[in-house]
TIKE-334604 format. One record per residue (C-alpha): residue number from 1; residue in one letter; x, y, z. Coordinates in nm, 2 decimals, always signed. Last residue first. Example, Ala and Ser with C-alpha at 12.3 -4.5 7.8 and 13.67 -1.06 7.14 Angstrom:
+-----+---+--------+--------+--------+
:   k : r :      x :      y :      z :
+-----+---+--------+--------+--------+
:   2 : s :  +1.37 :  -0.11 :  +0.71 :
:   1 : a :  +1.23 :  -0.45 :  +0.78 :
+-----+---+--------+--------+--------+
***
This chain:
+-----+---+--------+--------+--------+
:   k : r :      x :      y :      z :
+-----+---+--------+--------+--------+
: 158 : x :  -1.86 :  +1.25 :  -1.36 :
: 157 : x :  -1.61 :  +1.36 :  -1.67 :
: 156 : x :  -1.63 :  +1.18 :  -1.99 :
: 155 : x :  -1.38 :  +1.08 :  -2.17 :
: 154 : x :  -1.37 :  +0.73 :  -2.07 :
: 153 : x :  -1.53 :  +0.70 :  -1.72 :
: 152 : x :  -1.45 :  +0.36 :  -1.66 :
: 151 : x :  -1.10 :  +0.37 :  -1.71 :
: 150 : x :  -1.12 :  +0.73 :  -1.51 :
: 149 : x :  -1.33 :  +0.51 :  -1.22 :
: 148 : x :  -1.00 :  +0.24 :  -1.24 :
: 147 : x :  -0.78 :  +0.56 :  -1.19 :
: 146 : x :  -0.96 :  +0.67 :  -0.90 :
: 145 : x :  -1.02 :  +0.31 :  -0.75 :
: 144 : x :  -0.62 :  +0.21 :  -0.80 :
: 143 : x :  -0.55 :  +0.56 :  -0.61 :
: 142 : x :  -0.81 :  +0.47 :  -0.30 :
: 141 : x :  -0.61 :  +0.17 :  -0.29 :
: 140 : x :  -0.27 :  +0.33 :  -0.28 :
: 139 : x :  -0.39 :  +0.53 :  +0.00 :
: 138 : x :  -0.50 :  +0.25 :  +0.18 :
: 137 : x :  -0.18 :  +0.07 :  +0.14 :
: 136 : x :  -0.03 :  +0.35 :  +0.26 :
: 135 : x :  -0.20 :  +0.34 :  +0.55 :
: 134 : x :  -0.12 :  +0.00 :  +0.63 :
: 133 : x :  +0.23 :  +0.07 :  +0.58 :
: 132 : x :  +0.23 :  +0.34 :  +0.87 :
: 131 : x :  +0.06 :  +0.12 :  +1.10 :
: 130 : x :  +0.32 :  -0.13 :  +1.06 :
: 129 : x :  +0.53 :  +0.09 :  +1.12 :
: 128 : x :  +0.37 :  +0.25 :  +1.43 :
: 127 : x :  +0.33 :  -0.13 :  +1.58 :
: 126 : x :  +0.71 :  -0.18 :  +1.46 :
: 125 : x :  +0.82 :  +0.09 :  +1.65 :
: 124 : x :  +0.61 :  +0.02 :  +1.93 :
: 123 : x :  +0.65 :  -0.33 :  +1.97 :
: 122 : x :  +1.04 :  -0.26 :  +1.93 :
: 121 : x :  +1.00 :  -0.02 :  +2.23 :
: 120 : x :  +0.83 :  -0.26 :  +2.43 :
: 119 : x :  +1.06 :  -0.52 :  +2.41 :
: 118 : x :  +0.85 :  -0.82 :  +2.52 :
: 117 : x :  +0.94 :  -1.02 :  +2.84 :
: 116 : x :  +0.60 :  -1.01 :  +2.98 :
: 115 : x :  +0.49 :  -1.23 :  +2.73 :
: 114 : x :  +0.30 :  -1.14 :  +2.38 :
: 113 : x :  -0.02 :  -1.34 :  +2.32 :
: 112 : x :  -0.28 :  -1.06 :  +2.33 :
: 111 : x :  +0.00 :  -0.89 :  +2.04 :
: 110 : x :  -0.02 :  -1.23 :  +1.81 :
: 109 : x :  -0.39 :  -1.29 :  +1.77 :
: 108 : x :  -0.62 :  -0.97 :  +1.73 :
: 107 : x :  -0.35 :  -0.68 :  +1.67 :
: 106 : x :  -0.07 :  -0.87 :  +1.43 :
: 105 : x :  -0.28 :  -1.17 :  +1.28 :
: 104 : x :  -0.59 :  -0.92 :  +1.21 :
: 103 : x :  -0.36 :  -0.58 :  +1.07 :
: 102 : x :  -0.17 :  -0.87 :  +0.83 :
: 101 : x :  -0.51 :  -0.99 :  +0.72 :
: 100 : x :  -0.62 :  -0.62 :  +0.65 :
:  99 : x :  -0.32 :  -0.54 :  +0.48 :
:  98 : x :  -0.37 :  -0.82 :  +0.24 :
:  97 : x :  -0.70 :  -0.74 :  +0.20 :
:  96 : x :  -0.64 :  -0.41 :  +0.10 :
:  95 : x :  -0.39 :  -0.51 :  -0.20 :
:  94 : x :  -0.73 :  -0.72 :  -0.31 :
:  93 : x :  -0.97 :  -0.44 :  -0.31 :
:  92 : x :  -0.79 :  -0.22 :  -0.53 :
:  91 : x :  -0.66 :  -0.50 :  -0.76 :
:  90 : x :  -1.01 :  -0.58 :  -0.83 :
:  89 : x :  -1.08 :  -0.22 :  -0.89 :
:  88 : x :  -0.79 :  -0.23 :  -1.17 :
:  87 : x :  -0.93 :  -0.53 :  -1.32 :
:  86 : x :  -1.29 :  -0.42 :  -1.34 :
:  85 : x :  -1.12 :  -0.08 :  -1.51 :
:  84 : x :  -0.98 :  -0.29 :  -1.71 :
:  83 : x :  -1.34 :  -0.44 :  -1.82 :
:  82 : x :  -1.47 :  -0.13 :  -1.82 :
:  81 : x :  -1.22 :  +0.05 :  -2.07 :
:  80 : x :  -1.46 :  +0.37 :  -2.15 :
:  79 : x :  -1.31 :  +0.55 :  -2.47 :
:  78 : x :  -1.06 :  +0.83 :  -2.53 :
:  77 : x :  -0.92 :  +0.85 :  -2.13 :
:  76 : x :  -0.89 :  +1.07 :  -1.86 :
:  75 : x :  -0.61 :  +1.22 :  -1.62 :
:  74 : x :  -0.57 :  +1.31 :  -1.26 :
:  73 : x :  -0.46 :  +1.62 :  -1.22 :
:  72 : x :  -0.04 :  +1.63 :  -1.03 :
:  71 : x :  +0.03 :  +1.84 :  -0.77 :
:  70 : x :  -0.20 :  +1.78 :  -0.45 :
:  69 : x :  -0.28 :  +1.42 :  -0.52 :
:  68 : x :  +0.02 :  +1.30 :  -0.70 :
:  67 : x :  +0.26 :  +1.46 :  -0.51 :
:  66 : x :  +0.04 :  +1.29 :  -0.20 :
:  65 : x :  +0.08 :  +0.96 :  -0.31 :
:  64 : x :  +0.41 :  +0.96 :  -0.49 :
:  63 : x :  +0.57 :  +1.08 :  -0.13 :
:  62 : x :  +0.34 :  +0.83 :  +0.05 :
:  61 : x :  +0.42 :  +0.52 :  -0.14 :
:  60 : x :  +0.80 :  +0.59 :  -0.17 :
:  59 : x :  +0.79 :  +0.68 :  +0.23 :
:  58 : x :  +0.59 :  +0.37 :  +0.27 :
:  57 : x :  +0.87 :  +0.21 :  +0.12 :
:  56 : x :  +1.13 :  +0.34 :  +0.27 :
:  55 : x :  +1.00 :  +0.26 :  +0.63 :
:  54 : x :  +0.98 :  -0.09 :  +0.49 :
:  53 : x :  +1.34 :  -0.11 :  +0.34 :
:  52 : x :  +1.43 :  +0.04 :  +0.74 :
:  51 : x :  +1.22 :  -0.26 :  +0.92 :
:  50 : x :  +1.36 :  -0.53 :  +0.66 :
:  49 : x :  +1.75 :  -0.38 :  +0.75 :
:  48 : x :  +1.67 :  -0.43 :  +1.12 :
:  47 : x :  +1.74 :  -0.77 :  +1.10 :
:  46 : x :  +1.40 :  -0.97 :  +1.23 :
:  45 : x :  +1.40 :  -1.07 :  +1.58 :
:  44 : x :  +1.07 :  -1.18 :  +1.61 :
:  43 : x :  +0.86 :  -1.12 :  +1.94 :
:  42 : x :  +0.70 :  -1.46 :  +2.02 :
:  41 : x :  +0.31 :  -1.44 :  +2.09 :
:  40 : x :  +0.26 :  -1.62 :  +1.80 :
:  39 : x :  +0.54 :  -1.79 :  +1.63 :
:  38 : x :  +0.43 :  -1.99 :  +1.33 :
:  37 : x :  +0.16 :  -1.73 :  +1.20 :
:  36 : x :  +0.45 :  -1.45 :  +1.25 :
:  35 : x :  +0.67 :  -1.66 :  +1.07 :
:  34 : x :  +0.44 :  -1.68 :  +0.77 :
:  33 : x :  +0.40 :  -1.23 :  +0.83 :
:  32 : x :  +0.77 :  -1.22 :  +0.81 :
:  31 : x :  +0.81 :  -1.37 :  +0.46 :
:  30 : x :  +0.51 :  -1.22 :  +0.33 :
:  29 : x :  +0.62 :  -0.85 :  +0.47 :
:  28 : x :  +0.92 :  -0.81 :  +0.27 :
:  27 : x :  +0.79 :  -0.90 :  -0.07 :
:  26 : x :  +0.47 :  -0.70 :  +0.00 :
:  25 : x :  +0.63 :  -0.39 :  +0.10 :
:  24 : x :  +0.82 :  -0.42 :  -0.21 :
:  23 : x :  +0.55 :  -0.45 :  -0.43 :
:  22 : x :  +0.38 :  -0.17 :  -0.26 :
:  21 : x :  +0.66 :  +0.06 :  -0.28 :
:  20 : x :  +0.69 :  -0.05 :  -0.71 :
:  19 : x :  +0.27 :  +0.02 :  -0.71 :
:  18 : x :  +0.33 :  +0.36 :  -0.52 :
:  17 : x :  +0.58 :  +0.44 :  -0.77 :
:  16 : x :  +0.43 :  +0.34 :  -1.08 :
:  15 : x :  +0.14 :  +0.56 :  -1.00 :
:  14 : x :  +0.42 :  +0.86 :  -0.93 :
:  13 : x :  +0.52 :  +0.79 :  -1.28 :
:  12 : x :  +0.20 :  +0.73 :  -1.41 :
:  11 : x :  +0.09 :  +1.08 :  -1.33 :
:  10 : x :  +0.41 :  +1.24 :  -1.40 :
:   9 : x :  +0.39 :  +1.09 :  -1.73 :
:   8 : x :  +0.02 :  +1.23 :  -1.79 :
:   7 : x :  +0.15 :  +1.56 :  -1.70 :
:   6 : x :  +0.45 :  +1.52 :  -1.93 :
:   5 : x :  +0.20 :  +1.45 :  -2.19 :
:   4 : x :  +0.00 :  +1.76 :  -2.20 :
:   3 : x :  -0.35 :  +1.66 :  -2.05 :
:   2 : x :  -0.59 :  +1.60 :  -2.33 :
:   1 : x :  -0.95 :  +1.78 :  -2.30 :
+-----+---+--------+--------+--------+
***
């Protein structure tokens, strides 16, 4: 059964979204997560300006997320597309990993190292942020698995 088509544009709309949020989660993270690895157990001083473009980026993520989930059906395709569907899972796992090494430095390596002099209301904040991102990454990766199991799928509904 075809979805009309501005249900399949909202759908790849608020897909877009969460990918864009990711994207630039990603491109503010990397640079902060090398000088992380080169000062462990240092509490960076990063301008607050990277902190509030990663809150608004998990609150891009979430928002399309959970429009998307509650609001908006999921949709199907003609034919099965397994090999995308292979690329879109890869994709899946691979935005998770990155999350997953940032959780590891963060919690396992550079917070037992922190002095006695650490802010602990910046540790907080940016523990609860980072939290936040993490779960949006999750979400977005349960997202790349639905629509990479619709690729799959084809037409047909499991």
């Amino acid at each position: 059964m075809d979805r009309p088509s501005s249900s399949k544009g909202a759908y790849f709309g608020l897909f877009m979204l969460q990918i864009v949020g990711a994207a630039l989660l990603t491109w503010i993270a990397l640079p902060e997560f090398r000088l992380l690895l080169s000062h462990l157990g240092e509490q960076l001083r990063t301008p607050i300006r990277n902190d509030l473009l990663s809150l608004a980026a998990v609150a891009i993520m979430q928002g399309a997320y959970w429009v998307r989930l509650l609001h908006v059906p999921s949709i199907s395709f003609g034919k099965p597309r397994i090999f995308v569907s292979h690329l879109f899972l890869f994709l899946s796992r691979i935005s998770f990993i990155f999350g997953s090494s940032v959780f590891s430095v963060v919690f396992f390596r550079h917070v037992p190292e922190l002095g006695p002099g650490t802010d602990t209301l910046l540790l907080m904040w940016r523990a609860v942020l980072l939290s936040g991102s993490l779960f949006a990454l999750f979400c977005l990766s349960l997202e790349l698995d639905r629509f990479a199991n619709a690729l799959a799928a084809g037409g047909e509904r499991k």
